[in-house]
C-alpha positions, -999 to 999 in steps of 0.1 A, spaced: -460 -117 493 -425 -104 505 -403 -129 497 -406 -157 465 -414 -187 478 -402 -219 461 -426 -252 452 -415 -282 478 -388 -305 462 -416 -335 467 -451 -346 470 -458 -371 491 -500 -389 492 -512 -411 515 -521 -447 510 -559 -436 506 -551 -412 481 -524 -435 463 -557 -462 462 -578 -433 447 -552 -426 423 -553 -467 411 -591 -462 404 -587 -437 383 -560 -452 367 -578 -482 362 -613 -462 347 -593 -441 328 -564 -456 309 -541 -432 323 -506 -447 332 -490 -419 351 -494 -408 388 -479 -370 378 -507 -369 349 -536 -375 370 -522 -357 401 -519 -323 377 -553 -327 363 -568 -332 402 -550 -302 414 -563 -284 381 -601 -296 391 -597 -285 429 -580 -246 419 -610 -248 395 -632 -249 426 -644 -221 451 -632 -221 484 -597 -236 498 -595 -276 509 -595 -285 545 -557 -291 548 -545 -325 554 -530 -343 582 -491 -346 579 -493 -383 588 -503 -411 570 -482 -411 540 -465 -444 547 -474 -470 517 -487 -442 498 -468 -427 469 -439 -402 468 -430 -376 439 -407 -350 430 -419 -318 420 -403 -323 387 -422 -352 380 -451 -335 394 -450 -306 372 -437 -317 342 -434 -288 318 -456 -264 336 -441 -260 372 -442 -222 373 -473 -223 358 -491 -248 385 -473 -233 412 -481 -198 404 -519 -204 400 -511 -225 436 -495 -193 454 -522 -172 440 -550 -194 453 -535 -190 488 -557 -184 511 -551 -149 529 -547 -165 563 -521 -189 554 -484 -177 557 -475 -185 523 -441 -208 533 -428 -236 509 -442 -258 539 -478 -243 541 -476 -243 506 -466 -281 506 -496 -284 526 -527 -266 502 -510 -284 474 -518 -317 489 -550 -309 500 -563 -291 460 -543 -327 445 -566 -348 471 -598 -327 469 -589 -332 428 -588 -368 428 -621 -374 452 -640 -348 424 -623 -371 395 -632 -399 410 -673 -386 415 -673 -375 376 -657 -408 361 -682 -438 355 -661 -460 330 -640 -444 304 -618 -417 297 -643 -391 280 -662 -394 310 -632 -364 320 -636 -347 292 -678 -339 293 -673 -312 320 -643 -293 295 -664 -296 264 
């Protein structure tokens, strides 16, 4: 990569995903959008091959975020395991990369969403 390449300055979800992200809010106790959003990116880098990317429409009634809030304490971190996961033919541009993050955070949330029955250590079996 020629040039650094900076994360986007938001995040925004569709209404699907925001619906998703109440599910697993619900099942799992966990209050905060940014919380769950980090550990569904984490699941989806975790996994082989790179998400379809999504559509750019749709993200009216869904949920919004800034980076920041996003990241919390480990921006560079997440981004830099992001920009490493890019795929070869993707032009890695803040916008492209806008784009793969969305998809890894939605592809995250569908595999949270398979692997949680009722309760919190339900997301915990896979790590221990």
């Amino acid at each position: 990569m020629s040039a650094i390449v900076s994360p986007p300055e938001s995040i925004r979800l569709s209404k699907r995903t925001k619906d998703q992200l109440i599910t697993l809010k619900r099942k799992t106790g966990i209050r905060q959008w940014n919380v769950l959003c980090r550990w569904a990116l984490c699941q989806s880098l975790a996994m082989p091959g790179t998400p379809p990317l999504p559509d750019e429409g749709g993200t009216e009634g869904g949920i919004e975020m800034t980076w920041r809030v996003f990241s919390g304490a480990d921006g560079d971190l997440l981004w830099a395991a992001l920009v490493l996961s890019c795929p070869e033919d993707v032009e890695p541009s803040t916008g492209e990369l806008g784009r793969l993050l969305r998809a890894h955070i939605v592809r995250g949330i569908q595999l949270l969403l398979q692997s949680v029955r009722s309760k919190i250590g339900d997301l915990l079996e896979p790590a221990v």
